[in-house]
VOGU-3710 file (C-alpha; in Angstrom, 3 decimals, decimal comma):
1> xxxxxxxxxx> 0,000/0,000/0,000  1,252/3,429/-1,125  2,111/5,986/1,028  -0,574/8,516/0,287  -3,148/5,894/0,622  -2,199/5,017/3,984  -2,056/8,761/5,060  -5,711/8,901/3,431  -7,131/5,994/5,254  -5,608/7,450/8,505
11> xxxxxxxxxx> -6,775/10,947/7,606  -9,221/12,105/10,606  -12,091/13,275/8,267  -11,731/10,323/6,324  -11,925/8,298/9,700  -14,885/10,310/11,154  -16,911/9,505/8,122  -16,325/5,567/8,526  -17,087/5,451/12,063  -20,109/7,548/11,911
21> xxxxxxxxxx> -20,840/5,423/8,570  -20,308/2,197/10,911  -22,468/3,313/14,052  -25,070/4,406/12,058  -25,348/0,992/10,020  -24,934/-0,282/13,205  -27,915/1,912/14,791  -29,852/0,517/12,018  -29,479/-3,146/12,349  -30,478/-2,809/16,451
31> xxxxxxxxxx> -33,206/-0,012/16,358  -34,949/-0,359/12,980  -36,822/2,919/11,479  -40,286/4,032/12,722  -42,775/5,441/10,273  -45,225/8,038/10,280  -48,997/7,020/9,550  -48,568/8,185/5,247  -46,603/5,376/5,370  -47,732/2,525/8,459
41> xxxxxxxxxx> -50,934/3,134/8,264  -53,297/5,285/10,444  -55,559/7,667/11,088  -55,437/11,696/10,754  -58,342/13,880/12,552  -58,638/17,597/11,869  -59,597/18,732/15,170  -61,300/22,488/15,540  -61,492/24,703/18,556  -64,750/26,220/19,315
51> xxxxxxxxxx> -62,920/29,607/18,613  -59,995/31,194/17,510  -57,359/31,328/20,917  -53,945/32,673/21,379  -50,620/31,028/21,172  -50,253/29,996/24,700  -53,568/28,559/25,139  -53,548/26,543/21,392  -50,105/25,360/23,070  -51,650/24,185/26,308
61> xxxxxxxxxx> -54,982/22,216/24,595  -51,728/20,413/22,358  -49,906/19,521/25,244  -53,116/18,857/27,592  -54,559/16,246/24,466  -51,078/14,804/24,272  -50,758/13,803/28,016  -54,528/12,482/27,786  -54,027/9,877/24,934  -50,648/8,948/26,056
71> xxxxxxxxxx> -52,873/8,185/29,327  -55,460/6,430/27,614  -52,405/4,535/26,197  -52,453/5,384/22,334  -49,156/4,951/20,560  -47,180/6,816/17,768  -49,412/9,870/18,070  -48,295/13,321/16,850  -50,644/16,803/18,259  -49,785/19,214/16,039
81> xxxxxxxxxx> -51,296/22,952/15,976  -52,313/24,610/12,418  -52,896/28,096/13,445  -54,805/29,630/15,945  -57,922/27,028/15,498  -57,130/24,230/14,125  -55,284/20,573/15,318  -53,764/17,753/13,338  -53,961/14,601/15,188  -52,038/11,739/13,327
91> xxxxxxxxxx> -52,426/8,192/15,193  -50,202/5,552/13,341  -51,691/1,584/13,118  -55,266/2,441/14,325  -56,989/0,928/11,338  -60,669/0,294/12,149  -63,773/2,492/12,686  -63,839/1,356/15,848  -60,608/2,433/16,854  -60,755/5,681/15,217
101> xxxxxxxxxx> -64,084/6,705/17,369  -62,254/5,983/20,689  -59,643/8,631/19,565  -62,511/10,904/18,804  -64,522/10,108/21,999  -60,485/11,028/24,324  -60,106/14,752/22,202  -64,314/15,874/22,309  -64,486/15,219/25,851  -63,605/17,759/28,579
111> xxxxxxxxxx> -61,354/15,811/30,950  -61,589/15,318/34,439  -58,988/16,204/36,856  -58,857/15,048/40,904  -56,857/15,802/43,813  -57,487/13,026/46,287  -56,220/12,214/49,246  -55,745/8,930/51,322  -59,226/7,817/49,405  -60,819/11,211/49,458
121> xxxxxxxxxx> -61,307/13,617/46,538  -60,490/17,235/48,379  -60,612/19,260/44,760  -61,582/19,030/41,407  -60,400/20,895/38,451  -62,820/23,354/39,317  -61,264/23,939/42,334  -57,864/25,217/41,126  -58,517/28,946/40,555  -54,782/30,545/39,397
131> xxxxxxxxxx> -51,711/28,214/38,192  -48,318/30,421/38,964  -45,198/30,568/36,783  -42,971/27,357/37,800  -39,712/27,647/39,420  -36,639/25,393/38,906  -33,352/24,970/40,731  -30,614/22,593/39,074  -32,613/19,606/39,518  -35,506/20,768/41,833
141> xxxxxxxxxx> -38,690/22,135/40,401  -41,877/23,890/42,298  -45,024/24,416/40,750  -47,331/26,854/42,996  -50,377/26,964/42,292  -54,194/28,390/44,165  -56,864/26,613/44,803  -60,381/27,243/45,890  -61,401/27,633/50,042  -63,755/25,096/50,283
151> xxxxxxxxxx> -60,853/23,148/48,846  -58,370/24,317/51,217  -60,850/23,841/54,167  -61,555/20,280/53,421  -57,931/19,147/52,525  -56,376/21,185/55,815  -58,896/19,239/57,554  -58,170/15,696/56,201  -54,171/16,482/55,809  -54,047/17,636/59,853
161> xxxxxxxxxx> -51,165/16,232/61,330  -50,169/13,473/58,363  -46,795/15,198/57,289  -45,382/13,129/54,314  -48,848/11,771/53,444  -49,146/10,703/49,689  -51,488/13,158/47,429  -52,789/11,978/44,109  -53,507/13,983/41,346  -55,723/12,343/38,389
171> xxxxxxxxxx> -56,669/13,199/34,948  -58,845/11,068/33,604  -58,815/8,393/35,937  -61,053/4,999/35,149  -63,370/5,652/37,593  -66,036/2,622/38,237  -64,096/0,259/36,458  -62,605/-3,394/36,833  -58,919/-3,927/36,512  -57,526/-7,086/35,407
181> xxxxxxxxxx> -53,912/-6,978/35,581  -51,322/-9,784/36,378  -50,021/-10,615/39,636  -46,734/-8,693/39,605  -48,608/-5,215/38,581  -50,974/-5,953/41,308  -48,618/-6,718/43,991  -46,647/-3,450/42,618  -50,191/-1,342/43,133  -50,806/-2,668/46,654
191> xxxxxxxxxx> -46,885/-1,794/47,889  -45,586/0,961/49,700  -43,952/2,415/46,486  -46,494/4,963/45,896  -46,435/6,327/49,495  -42,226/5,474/50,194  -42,677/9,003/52,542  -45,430/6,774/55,063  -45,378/3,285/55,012  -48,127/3,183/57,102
201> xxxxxxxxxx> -50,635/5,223/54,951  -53,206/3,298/52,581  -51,115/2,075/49,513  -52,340/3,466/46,265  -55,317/0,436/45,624  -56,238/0,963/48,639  -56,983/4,666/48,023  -58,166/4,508/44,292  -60,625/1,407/45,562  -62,186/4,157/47,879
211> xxxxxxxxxx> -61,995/7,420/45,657  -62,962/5,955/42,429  -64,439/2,404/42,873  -62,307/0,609/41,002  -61,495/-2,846/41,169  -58,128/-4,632/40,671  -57,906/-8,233/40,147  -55,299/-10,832/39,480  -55,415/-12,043/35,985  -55,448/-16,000/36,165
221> xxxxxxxxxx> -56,745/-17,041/33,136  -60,227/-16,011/33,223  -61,906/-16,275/30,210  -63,880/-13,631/28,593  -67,466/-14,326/29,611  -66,081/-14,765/33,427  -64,667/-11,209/33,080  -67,713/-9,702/31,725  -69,963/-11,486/34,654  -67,816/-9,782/37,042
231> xxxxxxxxxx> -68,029/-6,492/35,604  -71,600/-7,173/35,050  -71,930/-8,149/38,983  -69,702/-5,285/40,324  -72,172/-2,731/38,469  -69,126/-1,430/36,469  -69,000/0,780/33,495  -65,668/0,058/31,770  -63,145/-3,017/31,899  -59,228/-2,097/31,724
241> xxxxxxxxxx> -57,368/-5,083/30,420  -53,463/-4,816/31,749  -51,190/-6,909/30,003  -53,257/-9,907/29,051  -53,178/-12,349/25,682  -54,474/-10,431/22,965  -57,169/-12,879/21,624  -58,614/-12,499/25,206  -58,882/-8,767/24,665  -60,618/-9,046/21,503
251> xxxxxxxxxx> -62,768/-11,658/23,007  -63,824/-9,441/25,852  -64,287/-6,164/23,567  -66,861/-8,416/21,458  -68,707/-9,348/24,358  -68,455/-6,087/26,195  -70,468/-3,988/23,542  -73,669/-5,951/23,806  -73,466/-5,488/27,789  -72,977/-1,509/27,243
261> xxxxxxxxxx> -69,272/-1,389/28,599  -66,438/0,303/27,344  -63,204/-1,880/26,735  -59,549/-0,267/27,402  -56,902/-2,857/26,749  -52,907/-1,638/27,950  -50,020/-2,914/26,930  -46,580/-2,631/29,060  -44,392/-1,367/26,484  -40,235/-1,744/26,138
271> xxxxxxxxxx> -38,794/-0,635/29,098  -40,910/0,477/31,200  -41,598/-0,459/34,926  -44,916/-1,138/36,440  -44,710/1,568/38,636  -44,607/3,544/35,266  -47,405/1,482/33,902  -49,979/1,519/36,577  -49,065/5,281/36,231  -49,977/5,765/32,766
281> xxxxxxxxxx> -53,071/3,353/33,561  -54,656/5,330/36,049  -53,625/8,573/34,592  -51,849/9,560/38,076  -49,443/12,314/38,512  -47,822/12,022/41,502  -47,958/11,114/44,495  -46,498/14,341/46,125  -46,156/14,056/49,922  -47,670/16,810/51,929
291> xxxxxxxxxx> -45,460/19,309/54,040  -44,804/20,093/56,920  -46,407/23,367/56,858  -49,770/22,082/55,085  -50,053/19,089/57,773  -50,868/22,144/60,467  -54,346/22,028/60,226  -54,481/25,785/58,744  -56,562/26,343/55,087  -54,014/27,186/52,776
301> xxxxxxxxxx> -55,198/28,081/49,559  -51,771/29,210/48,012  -50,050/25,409/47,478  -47,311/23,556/45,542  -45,841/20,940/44,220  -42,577/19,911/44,761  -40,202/17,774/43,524  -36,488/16,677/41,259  -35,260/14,796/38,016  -32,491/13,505/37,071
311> xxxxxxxxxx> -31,296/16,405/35,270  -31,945/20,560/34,817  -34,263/19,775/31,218  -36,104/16,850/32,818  -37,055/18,861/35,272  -38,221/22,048/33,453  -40,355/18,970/31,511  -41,898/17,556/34,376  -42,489/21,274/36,149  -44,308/22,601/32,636
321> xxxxxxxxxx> -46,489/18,861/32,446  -47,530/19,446/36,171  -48,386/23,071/35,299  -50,180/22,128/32,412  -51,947/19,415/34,100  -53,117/21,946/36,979  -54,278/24,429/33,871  -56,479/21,884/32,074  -58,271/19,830/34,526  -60,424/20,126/31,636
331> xxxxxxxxxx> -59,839/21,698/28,592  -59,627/25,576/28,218  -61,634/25,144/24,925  -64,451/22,728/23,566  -62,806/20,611/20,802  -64,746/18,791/18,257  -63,417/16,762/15,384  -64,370/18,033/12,019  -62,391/15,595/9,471  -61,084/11,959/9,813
341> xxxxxxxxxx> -58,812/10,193/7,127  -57,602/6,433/6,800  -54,460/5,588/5,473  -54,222/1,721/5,197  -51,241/0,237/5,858  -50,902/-1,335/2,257  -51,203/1,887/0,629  -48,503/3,174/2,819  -46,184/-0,226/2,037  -46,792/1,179/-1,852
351> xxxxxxxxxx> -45,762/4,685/-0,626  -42,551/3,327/1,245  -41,499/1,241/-1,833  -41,853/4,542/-4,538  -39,422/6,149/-2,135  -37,111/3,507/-1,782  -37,051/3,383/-5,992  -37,166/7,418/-5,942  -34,268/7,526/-3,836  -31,948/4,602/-6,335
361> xxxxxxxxxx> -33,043/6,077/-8,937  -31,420/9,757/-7,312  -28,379/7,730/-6,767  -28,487/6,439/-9,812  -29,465/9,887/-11,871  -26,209/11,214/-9,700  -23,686/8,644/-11,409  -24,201/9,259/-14,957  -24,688/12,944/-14,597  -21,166/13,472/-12,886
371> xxxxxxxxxx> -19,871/10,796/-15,119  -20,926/12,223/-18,537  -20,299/15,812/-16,996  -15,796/14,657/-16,021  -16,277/11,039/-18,295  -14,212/9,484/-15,110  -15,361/7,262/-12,844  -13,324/7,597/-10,394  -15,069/10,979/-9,732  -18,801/9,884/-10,461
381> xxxxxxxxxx> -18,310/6,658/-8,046  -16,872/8,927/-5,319  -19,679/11,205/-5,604  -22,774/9,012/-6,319  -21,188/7,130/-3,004  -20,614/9,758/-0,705  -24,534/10,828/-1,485  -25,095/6,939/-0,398  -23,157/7,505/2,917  -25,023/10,273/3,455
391> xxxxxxxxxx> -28,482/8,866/3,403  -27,448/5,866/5,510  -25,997/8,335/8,042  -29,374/10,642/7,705  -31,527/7,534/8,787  -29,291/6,243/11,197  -30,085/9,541/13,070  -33,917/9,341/12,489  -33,512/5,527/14,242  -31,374/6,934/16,972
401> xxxxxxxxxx> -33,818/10,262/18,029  -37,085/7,506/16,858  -38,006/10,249/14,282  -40,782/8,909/12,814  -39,870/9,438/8,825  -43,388/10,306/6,651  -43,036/11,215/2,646  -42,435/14,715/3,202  -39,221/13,243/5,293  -37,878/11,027/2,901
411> xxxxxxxxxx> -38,574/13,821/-0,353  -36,020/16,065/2,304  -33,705/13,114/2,032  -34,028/13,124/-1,722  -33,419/17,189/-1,400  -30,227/16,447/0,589  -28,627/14,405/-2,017  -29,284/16,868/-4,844  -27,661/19,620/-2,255  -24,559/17,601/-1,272
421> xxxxxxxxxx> -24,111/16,762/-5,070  -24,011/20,163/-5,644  -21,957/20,693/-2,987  -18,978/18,088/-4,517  -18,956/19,263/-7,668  -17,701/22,637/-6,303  -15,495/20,906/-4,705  -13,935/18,644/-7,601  -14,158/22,313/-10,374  -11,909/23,470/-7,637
431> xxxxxxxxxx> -9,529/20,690/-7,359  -9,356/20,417/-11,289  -8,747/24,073/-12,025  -5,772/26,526/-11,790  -2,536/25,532/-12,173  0,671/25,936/-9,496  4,081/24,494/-10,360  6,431/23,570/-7,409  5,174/21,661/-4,291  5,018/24,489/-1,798
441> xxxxxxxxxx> 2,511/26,525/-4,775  0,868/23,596/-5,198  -0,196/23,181/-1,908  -0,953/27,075/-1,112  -2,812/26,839/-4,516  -4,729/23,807/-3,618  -5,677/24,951/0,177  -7,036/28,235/-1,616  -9,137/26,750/-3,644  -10,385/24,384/-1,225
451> xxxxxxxxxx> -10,840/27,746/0,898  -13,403/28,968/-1,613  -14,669/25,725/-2,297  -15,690/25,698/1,517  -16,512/29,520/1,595  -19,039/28,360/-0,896  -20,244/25,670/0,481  -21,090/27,125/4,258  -22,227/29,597/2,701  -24,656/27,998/0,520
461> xxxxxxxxxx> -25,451/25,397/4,004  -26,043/28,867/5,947  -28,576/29,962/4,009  -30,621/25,850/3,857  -30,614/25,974/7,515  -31,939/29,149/7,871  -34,880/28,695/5,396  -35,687/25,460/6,792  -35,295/26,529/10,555  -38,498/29,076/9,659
471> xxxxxxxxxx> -40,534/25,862/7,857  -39,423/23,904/11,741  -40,719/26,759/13,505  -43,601/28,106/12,092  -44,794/25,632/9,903  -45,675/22,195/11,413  -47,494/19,065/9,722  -45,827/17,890/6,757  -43,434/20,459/6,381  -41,495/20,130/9,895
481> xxxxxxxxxx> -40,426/16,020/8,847  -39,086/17,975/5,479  -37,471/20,668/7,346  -36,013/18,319/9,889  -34,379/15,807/7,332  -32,929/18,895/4,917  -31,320/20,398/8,152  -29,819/16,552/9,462  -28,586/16,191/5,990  -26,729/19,655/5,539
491> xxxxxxxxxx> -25,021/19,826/9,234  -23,969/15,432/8,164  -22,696/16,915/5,118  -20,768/20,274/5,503  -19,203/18,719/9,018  -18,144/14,807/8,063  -19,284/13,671/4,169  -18,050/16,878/2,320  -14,747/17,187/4,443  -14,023/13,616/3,713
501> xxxxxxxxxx> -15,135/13,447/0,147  -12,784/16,763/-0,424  -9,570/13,998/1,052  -10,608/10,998/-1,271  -10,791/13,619/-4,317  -7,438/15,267/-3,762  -5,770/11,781/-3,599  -7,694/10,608/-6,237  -6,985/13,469/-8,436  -3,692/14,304/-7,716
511> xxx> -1,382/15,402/-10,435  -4,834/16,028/-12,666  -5,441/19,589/-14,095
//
């Protein structure tokens, strides 16, 4: 091996490229790419607010409808505002009627939020009258908020003395229903783990049981019809289905309709712990032990919430979803859906395969054209390659951040390969033109040109990111996956594939005028 190919392979740009080439192949293989509904499959619902609001409150009904269905345990959703009245919801792999109603039954209604305590509800979210600006401290956050005196009265009264007490805050909680769940989230629900601060206080069944009559039991291979008899006996209006066999589920949905109850069937996802679960089941936020100063026995109507993260930004999350929370016990505005669109999953394979030729095809359009425009190859492969690297290193992103890629994502892919051929080609005119003689001109004369090469280029990447920074924050739908793919694949190519492609071309076309 020459010597100038062993001082290109050990080249650092050259390097960065193949081990960001590597992990992102690599990031592939282990985390494969999530898709948007234009392409899964789904649903989209144009949802309208009764009027036109401001900014902040069109921000808090998106946030406030995102917490609910994440609650109500529906996956790959996007909330998206379109001006000052209107909301795209996109829900990926919902493919019935059926399905698509339930969605539309969780954004038209209101919401209900509780504050209960050891098995009584103190407040509703009626009761909280004024939500104050959060506060955060490196990992500490406090929420203050006011809520009503009768309120204040009865929780002073039941919180007299019981410093460290657990209080739950609810939205949306399955009130009057029957839980069947298996042993291990039942066992988890009846520990001390939601009330660490006083073992001795009712566990967290214990205190939904009383506040909201709803019934936990031990899944042990009950068949449908037993489950509906119970609910049936119990006088309950909706069955939650925790973790069971799937067939069961659809067995008990079937039967449940005729018997007027409503179905909700939760499934532990990747990852996450059953505290986390029987969280997101319930809809609970919380529970925040009660202070010293609030266990006095004195009305208090100016309160807060208290608590810490990990880190400064998961803290500022949690403090702004507690905020919002308190805002919207039920929605600021009346929402109503006004449009609903199926995308079936076939269609979407047929969508996903177009793009895959579209983008070979760019590859492929990228070849000849730089090979007819130099007639070598050893500039066209280079080129037409470097695009390739640049697309695999584009999705390995998307995998890593889970961004879920949609048509308008992939055409900014497509985008980003016409831009980074550009891009090269300035590059190579450089490298081919002028002419230095001796080896100390040659080398100021090639590191000017690759100067204005560069100059060019930034310049030229400046101006993408810019335009497509307004699209991200401005625009949202289908213009913010097309935004967010241009902008991955500029930044991938003006800091590791053009920097490396500009190596390989200067060894490649050394001595060449």
């Amino acid at each position: 091996m020459s010597k100038k190919r062993k001082n290109l392979l050990r080249n650092w740009r050259v390097l960065l490229l193949t081990f960001v080439l590597l992990g992102s192949i690599l990031t592939l293989a282990v985390r494969p790419l999530t898709y948007g509904i234009d392409i899964s499959g789904g649903v989209a619902l144009v949802v309208e607010t009764e009027k036109p609001v401001s900014s902040n409150v069109m921000s808090t009904v998106v946030m406030s409808l995102q917490n609910r269905l994440n609650t109500f345990g529906v996956k790959d959703i996007t909330v998206e505002a379109q001006g000052n009245q209107i909301i795209l919801v996109k829900v990926a792999n919902v493919t019935t009627a059926e399905q698509a109603q339930g969605i539309k039954q969780v954004i038209e209604q209101q919401g209900v939020f509780y504050m209960e305590f050891l098995g009584d509800v103190f407040a509703t979210g009626k009761d909280v009258e004024q939500v104050f600006p959060y506060k955060v401290q490196d990992t500490s956050w406090e929420v203050p908020f006011r809520i009503s005196k009768a309120a204040a009265e009865k929780f002073a009264q039941l919180a007299k003395g019981k410093a460290g007490y657990p209080v739950d805050f609810f939205l949306d909680v399955p009130e009057n229903s029957l839980m069947i769940m298996p042993k291990s989230i039942y066992d988890e629900m009846n520990s001390t783990d939601f009330n660490s601060q006083a073992p001795t206080a009712p566990t967290l069944m214990e205190r939904v049981i009383k506040a909201f009559h709803i019934t936990p039991v031990i899944y042990k291979n009950q068949s449908a019809d037993e489950i509906i008899k119970m609910a049936r006996d119990m006088k309950k209006d909706r069955i939650v289905l925790i973790n069971v066999d799937s067939n069961l589920a659809k067995a008990v949905e079937e039967k449940a309709t005729a018997e007027g109850l409503t179905v909700r069937t939760v499934t532990q996802a990747n990852g996450e712990s059953n505290k986390a679960l029987i969280t997101r089941v319930l809809g609970l936020y919380g529970p925040y032990a009660v202070g010293a100063g609030l266990a006095e026995g004195i009305p208090r109507q100016d309160v807060q919430i208290q608590g810490s993260s990990p880190d400064r930004l998961s803290a500022m999350q949690e403090a702004h979803t507690i905020a919002t929370v308190l805002q919207t016990g039920s929605l600021p505005v009346k929402l109503r859906v006004v449009g609903m669109e199926f995308i079936s999953p076939r269609l979407g394979e047929d969508f996903k395969n177009q793009a895959i030729y579209a983008g070979i095809g760019a590859l492929i359009a990228v070849l000849l054209i730089v090979y007819f425009h130099y007639r070598r190859l050893k500039i066209a492969i280079p080129v037409a390659s470097t695009s390739l690297f640049e697309v695999i290193i584009i999705l390995g992103v998307a995998s890593l951040i889970k961004w879920n890629l949609d048509l308008p994502s992939i055409a900014g892919i497509i985008a980003a390969i016409g831009t980074g051929v550009d891009q090269q080609i300035v590059i190579t005119d450089e490298l081919l033109g002028g002419k230095s003689t001796g080896r100390i001109s040659r080398r100021l004369g090639m590191l000017r040109r690759m100067g204005r090469a560069f100059f060019v280029i930034l310049a030229s990447a400046t101006t993408t990111v810019v335009a497509m920074s307004f699209l991200l924050v401005y625009f949202v739908g289908s213009l913010k996956g097309f935004a967010v793919t241009t902008i991955l694949g500029v930044l991938i190519g003006i800091g590791i594939t053009r920097p490396a492609y500009a190596e390989i071309a200067k060894y490649l076309l050394a001595g060449e005028k």
